[in-house]
C-alpha positions as a Python dict, from the first residue, in 0.01 Angstrom:
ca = {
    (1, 'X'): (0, 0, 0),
    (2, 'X'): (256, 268, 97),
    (3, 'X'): (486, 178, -206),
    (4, 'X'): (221, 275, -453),
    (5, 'X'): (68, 575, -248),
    (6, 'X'): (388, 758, -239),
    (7, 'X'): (463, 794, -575),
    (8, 'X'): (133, 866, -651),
    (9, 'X'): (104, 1166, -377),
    (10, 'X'): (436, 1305, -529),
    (11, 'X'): (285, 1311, -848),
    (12, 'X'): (-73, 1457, -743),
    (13, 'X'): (116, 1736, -508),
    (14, 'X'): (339, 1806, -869),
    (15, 'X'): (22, 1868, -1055),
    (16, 'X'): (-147, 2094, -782),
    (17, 'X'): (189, 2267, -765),
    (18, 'X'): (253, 2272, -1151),
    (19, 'X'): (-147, 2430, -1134),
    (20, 'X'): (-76, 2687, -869),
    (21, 'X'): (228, 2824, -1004),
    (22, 'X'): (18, 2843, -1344),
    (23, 'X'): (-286, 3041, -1142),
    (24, 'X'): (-21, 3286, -1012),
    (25, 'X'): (90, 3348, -1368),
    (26, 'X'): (-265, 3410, -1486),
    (27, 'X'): (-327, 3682, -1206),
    (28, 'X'): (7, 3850, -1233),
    (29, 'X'): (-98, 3867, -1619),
    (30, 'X'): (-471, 3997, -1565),
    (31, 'X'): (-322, 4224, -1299),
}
């Protein structure tokens, strides 16, 4: 169980973070 859930929470918590930094970027440029 914990061999396949952390890889997968390293890759979910990359996407949110990949997501976020793109947000940011998208209210710096519409600001």
């Amino acid at each position: 169980m914990s061999v396949f859930s952390a890889p997968l929470l390293t890759v979910i918590f990359g996407a949110l973070d990949v997501f976020a930094m793109l947000f940011f970027l998208l209210v710096s440029v519409l600001n």
